[in-house]
VOKOL-939916 format. One line per 8 residues: number of its first residue (from 0); their letters; for each residue x, y, z of N, C-alpha, C. Coordinates in Angstrom, 3 decimals, padded with zeros to 6 digits. Layout:
<pts>
NUM> a> X Y Z X Y Z X Y Z; ...
</pts>
This chain:
<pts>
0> xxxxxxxx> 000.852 -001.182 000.000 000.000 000.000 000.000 000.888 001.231 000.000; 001.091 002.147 -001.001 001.575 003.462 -000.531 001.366 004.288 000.108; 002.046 004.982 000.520 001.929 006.528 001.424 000.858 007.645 000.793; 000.239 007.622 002.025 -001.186 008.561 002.381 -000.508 010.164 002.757; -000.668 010.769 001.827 -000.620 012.621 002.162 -001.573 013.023 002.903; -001.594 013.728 004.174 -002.776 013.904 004.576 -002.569 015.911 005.112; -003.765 016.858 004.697 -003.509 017.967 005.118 -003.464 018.060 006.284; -003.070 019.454 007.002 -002.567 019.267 008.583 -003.988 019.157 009.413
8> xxxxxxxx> -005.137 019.841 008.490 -006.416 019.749 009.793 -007.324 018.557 009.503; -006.590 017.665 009.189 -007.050 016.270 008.775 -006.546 015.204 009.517; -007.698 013.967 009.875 -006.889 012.987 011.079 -006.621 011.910 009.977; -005.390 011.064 010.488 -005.023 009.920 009.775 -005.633 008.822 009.394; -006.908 008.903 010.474 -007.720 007.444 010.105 -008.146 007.374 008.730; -008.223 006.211 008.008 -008.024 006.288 006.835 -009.417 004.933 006.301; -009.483 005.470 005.426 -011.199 004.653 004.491 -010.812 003.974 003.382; -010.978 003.120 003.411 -011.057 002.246 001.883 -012.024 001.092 001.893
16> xxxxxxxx> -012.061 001.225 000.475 -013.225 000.123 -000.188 -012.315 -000.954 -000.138; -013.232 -001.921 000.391 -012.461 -003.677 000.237 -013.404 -004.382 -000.815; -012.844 -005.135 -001.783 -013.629 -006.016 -002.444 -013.445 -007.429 -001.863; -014.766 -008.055 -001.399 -014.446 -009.473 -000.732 -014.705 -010.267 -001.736; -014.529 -011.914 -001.280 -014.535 -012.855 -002.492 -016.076 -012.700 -003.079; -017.044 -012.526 -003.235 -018.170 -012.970 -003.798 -018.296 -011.518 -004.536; -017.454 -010.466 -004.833 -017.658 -009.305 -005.853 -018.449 -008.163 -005.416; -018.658 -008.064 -004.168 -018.940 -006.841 -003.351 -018.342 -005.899 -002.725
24> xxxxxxxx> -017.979 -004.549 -002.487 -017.147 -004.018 -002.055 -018.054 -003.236 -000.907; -016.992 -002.965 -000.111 -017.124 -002.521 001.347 -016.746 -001.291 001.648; -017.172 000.034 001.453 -016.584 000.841 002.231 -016.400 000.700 004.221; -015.063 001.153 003.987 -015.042 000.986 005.782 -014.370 001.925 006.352; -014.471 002.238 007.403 -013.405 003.116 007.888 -012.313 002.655 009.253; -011.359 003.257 009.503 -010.542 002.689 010.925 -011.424 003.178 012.197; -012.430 004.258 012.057 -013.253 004.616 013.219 -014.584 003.592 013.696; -014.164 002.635 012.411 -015.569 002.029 012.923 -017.171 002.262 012.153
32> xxxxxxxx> -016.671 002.983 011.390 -018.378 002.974 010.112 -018.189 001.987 009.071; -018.998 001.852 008.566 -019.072 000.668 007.460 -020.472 000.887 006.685; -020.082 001.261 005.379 -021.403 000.914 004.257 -021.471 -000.531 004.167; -023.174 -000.466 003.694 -023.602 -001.918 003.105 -022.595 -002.512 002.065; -022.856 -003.869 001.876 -022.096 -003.958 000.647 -023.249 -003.547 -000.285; -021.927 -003.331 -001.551 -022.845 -002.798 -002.645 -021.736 -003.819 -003.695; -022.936 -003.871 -005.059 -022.557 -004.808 -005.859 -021.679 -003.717 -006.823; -022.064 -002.698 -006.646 -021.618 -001.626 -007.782 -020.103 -000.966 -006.951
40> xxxxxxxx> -018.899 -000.741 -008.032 -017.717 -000.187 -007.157 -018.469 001.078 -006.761; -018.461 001.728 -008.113 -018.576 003.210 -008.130 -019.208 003.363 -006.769; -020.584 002.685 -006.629 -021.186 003.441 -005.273 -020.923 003.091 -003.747; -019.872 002.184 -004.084 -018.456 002.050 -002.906 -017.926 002.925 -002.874; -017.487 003.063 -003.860 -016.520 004.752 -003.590 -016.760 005.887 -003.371; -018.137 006.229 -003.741 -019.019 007.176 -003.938 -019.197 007.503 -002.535; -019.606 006.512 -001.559 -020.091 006.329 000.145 -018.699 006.382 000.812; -017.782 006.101 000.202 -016.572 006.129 000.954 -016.176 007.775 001.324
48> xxxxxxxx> -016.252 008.131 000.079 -015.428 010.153 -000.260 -016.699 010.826 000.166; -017.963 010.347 000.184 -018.912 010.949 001.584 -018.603 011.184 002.816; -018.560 009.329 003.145 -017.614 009.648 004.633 -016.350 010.628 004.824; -015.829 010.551 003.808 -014.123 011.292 003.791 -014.842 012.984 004.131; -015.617 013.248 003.378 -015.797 014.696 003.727 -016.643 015.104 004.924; -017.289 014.050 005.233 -018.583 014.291 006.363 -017.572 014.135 007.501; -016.239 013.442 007.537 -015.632 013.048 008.904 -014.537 013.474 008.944; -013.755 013.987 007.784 -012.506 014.445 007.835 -011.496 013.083 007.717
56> xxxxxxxx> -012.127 012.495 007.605 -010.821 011.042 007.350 -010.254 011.179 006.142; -009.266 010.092 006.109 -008.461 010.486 004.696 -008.671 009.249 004.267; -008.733 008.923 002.635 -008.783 008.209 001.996 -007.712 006.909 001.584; -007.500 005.760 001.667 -006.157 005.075 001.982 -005.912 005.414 000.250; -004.809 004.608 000.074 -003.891 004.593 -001.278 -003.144 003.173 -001.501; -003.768 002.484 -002.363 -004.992 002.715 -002.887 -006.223 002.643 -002.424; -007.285 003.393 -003.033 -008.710 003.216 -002.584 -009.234 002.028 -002.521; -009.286 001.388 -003.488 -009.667 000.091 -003.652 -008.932 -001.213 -003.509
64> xxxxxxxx> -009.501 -001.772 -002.423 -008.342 -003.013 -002.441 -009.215 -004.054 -002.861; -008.377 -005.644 -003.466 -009.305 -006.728 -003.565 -009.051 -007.363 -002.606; -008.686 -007.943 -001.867 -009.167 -008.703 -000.645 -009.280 -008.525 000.760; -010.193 -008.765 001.243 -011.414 -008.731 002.930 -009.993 -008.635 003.247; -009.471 -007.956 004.265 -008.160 -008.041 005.524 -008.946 -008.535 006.724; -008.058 -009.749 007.167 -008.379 -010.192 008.598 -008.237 -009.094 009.744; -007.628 -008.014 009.429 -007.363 -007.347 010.366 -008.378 -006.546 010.569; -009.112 -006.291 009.727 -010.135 -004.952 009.279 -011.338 -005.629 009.640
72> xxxxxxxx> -012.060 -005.134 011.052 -013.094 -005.334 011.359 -013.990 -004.166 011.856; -014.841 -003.738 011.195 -015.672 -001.970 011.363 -016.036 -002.298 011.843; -017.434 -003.615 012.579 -017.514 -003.631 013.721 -017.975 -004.931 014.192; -017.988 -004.900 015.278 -017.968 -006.709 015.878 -019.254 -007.098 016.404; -020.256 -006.456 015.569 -022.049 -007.303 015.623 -022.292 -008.051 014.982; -023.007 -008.788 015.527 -023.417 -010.149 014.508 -024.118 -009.553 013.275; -024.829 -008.317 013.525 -025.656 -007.705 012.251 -025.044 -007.103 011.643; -023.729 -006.641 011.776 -022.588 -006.063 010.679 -021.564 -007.282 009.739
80> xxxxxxxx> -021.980 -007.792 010.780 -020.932 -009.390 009.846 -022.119 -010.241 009.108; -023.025 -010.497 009.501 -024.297 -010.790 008.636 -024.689 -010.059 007.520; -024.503 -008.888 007.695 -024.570 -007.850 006.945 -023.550 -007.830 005.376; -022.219 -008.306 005.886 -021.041 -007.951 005.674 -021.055 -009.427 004.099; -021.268 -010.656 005.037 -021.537 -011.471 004.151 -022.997 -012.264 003.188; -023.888 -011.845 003.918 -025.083 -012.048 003.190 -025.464 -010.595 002.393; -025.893 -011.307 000.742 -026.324 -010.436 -000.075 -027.601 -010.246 000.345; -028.417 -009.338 -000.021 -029.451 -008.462 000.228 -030.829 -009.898 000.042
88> xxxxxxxx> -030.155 -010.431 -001.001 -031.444 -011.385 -001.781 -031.622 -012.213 -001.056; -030.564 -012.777 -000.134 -030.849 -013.955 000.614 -031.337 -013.801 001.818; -031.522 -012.330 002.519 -031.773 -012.168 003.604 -033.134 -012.179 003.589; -033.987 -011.542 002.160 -035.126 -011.112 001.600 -036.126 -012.514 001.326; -035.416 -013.418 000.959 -035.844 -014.688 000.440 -035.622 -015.416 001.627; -034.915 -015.332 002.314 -034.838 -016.708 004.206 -036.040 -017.154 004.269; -036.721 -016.166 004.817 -038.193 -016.747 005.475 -038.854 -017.682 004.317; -038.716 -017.407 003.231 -039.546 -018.092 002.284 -038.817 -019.647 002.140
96> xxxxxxxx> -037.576 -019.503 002.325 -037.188 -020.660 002.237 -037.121 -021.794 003.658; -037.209 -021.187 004.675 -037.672 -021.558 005.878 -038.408 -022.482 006.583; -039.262 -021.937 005.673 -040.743 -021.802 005.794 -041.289 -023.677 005.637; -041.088 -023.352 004.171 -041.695 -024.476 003.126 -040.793 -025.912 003.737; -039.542 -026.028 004.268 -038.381 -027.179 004.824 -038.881 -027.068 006.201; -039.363 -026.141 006.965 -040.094 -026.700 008.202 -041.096 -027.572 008.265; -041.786 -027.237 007.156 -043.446 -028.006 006.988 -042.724 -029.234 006.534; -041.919 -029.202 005.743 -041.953 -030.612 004.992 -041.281 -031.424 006.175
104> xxxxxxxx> -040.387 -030.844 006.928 -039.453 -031.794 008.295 -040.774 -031.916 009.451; -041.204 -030.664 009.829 -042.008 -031.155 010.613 -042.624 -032.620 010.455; -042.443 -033.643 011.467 -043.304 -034.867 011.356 -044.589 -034.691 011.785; -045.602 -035.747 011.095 -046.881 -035.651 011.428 -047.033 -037.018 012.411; -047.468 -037.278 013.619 -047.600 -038.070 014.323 -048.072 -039.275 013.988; -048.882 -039.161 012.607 -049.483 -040.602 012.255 -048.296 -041.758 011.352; -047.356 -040.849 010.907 -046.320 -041.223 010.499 -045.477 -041.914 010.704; -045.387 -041.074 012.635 -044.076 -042.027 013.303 -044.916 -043.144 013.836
112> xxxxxxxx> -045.606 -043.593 013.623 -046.292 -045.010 013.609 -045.811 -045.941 012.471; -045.115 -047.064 013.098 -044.873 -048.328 012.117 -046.729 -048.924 011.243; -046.580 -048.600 010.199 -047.592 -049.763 009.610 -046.951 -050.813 008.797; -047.561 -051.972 008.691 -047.083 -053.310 008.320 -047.941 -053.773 007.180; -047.782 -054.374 006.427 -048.725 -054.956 004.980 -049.060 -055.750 005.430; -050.271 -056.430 005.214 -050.795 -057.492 005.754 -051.657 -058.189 004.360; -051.365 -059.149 004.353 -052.398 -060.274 003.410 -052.736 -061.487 004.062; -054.017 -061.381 003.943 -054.459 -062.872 004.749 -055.485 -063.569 003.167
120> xxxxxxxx> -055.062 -064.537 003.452 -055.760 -065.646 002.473 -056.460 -067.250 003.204; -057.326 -067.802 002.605 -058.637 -068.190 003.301 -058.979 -069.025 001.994; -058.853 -070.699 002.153 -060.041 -071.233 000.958 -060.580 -072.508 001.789; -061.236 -072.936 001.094 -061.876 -074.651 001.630 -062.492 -075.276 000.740; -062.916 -076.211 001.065 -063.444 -077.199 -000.188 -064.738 -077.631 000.764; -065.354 -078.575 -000.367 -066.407 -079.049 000.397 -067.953 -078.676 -000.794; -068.687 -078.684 -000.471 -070.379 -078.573 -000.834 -071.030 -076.850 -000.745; -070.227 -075.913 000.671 -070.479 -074.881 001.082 -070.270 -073.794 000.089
128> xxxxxxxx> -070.695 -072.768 -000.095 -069.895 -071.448 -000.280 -069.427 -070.175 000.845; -070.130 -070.615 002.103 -069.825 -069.924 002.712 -068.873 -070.565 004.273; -068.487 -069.695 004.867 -067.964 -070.455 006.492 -068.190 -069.216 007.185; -068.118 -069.912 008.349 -067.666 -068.870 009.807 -066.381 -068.612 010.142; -066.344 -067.482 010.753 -065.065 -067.085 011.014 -064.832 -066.062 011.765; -064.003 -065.938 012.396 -063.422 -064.916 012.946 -062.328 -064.042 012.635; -062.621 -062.754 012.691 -061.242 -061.651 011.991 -061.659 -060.401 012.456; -060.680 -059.695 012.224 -060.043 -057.794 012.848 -061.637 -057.506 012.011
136> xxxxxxxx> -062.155 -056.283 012.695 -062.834 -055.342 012.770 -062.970 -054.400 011.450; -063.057 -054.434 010.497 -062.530 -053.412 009.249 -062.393 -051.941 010.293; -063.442 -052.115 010.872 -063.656 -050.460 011.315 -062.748 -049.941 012.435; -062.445 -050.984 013.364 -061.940 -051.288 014.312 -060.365 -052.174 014.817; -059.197 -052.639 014.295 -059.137 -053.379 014.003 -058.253 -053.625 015.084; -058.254 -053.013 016.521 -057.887 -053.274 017.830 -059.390 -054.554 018.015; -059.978 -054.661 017.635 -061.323 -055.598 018.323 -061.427 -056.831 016.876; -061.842 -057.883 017.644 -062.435 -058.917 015.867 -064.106 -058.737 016.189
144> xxxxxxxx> -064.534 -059.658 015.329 -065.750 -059.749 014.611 -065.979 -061.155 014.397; -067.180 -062.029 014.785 -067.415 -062.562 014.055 -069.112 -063.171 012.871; -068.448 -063.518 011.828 -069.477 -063.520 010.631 -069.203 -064.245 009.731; -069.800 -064.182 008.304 -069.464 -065.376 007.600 -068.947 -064.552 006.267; -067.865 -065.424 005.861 -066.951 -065.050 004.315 -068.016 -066.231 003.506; -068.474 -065.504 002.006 -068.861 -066.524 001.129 -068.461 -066.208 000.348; -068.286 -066.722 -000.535 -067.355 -066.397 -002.048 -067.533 -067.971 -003.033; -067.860 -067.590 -004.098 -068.670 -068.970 -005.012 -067.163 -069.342 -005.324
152> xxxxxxxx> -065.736 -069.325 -005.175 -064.996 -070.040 -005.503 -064.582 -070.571 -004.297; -065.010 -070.449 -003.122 -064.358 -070.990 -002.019 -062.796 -070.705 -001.469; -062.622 -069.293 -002.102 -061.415 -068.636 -001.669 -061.741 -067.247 -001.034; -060.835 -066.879 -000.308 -061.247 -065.152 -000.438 -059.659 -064.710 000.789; -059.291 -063.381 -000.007 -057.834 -062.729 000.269 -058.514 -061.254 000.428; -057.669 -060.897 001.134 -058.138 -059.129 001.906 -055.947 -058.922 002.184; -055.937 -057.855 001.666 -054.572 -057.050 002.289 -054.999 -055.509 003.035; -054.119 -055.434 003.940 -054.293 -054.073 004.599 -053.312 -053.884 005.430
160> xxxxxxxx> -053.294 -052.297 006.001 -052.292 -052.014 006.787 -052.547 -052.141 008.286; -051.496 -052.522 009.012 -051.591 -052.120 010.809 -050.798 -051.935 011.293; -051.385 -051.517 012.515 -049.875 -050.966 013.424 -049.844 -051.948 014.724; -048.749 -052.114 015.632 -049.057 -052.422 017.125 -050.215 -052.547 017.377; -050.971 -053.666 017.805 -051.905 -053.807 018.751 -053.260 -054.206 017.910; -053.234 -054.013 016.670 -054.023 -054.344 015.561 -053.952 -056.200 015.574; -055.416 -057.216 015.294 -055.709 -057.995 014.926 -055.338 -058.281 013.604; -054.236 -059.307 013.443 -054.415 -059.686 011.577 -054.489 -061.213 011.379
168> xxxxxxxx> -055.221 -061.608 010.487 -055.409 -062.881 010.153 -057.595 -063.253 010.021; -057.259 -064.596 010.126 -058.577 -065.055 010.282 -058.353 -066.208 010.854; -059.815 -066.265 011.644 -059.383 -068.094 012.251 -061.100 -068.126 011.971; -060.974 -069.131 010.723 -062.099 -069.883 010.477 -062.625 -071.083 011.152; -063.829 -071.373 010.866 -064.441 -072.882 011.666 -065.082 -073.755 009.897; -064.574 -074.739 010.494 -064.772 -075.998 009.225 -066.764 -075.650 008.809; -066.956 -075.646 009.275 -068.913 -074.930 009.123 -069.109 -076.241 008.203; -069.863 -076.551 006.973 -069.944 -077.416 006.295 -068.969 -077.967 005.591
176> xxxxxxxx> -067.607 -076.897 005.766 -066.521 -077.433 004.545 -065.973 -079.172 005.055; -064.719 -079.701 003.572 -064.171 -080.961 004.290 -062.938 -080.567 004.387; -062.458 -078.923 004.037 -061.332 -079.089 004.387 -061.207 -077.315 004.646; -060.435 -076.826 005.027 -060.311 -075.185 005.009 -058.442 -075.283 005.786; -057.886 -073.774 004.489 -056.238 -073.688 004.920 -056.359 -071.920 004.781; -055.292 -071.387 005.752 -055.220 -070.212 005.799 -054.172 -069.775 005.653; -053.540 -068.840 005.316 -052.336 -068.191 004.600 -052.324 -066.641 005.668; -051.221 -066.246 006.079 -051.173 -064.926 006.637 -049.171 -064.261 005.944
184> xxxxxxxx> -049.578 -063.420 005.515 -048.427 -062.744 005.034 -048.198 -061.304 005.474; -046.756 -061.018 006.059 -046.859 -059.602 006.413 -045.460 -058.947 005.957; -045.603 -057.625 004.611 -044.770 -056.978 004.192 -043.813 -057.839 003.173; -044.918 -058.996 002.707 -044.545 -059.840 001.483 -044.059 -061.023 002.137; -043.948 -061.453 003.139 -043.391 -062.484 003.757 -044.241 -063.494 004.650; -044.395 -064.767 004.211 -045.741 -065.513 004.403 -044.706 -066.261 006.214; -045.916 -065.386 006.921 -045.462 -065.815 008.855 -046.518 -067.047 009.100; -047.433 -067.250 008.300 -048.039 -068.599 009.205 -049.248 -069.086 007.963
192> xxxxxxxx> -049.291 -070.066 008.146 -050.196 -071.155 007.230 -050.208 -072.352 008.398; -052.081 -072.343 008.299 -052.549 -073.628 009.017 -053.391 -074.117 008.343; -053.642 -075.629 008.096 -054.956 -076.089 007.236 -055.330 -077.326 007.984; -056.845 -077.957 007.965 -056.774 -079.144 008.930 -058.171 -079.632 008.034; -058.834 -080.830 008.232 -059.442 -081.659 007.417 -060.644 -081.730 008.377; -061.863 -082.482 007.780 -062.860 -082.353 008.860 -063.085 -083.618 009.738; -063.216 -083.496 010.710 -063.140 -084.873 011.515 -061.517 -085.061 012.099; -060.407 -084.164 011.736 -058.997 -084.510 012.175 -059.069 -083.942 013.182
200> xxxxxxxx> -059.566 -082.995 014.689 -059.659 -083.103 015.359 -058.641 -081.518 015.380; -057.692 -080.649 014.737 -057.323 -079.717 014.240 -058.360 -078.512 014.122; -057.968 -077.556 015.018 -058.937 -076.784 014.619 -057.785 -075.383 013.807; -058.348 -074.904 013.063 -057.319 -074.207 011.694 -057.708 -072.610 012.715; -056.025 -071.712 012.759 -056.640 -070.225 013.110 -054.850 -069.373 012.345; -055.422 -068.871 011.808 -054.231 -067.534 011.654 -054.162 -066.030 011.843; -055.053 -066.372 013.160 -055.381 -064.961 013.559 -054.975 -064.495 014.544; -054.235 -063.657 014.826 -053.135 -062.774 015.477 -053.314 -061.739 015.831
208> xxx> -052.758 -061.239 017.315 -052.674 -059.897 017.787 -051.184 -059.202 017.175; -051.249 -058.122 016.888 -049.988 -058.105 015.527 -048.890 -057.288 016.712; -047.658 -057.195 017.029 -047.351 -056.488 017.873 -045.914 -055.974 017.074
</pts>
């Protein structure tokens, strides 16, 4: 940096524009003022030789430097150094961006609940189309129900979701059939199959408290 001339009723503290890395320049002074950054030199310099005349400071040599000095701190607020490195646009745009990544992080409570896939499958043979049985609640599916599945092929499959504490499966009764087998699958993975004949003394259930 060269040597600063300064007249005699003039103090030494001295002003210059800093250009930091992202292409903004800084007027600052050694007393401790500081312009915004501005994207434009000219009106760095422009705010600088304001200050110079409004305060009597002298202007360094050169005016313009390119890089931030560690040493050079106008002042030590978090809102001057915030200031210092956030452009105008991003301070303007925060909230908006805020905003929209809270909602989406915020969790919704039904969420942090495990649900599980469930497929239960059900056939029999025999003369019947229908049986008795027992199974989860559609409406309810902490509680069972019982009623009758009929279906003219003598099959019938239901999938659904549950959580903890939910009933899954069916436990049928032989009713007129000569034979009835049950299938229970959860999250694609078959956990239990029972089937029993009529008169074998077997009574068939794949119905479960799911935990």
């Amino acid at each position: 940096m060269g040597t600063t001339h300064h007249s005699p009723n003039t103090r030494t503290t001295l002003v210059t524009v800093w250009s930091d890395v992202a292409g903004r320049y800084h007027a600052v002074c050694d007393c401790g003022w500081e312009d915004k950054p501005r994207w434009l030199r000219s009106r760095a310099q422009l705010n600088g030789w304001f200050h110079c005349t409004e305060s009597g400071h002298a202007p360094s040599t050169p005016f313009v430097v390119s890089v931030w000095p560690e040493a050079v701190t106008p002042r030590s607020s978090l809102r001057a150094i915030w200031r210092r490195l956030t452009p105008w646009w991003v301070i303007a745009f925060l909230p908006l961006l805020i905003i929209p990544v809270g909602l989406w992080a915020a969790p919704d409570a039904e969420a942090l609940v495990r649900y599980d896939r469930v497929t239960v499958s059900v056939a029999w043979d025999g003369t019947t189309t229908c049986i008795n049985a027992w199974e989860p609640d559609p409406a309810n599916r902490a509680t069972i129900r019982y009623g009758q599945i009929c279906e003219p092929d003598q099959a019938d499959s239901a999938t659904y979701f549950v959580h903890a504490g939910d009933w899954v499966g069916v436990d049928p009764e032989m009713s007129g059939a000569d034979l009835i087998a049950c299938t229970l699958a959860v999250n694609g993975d078959i956990v239990l199959t029972d089937a029993a004949n009529r008169g074998d003394g077997h009574e068939v259930s794949c119905l479960r408290q799911w935990v």
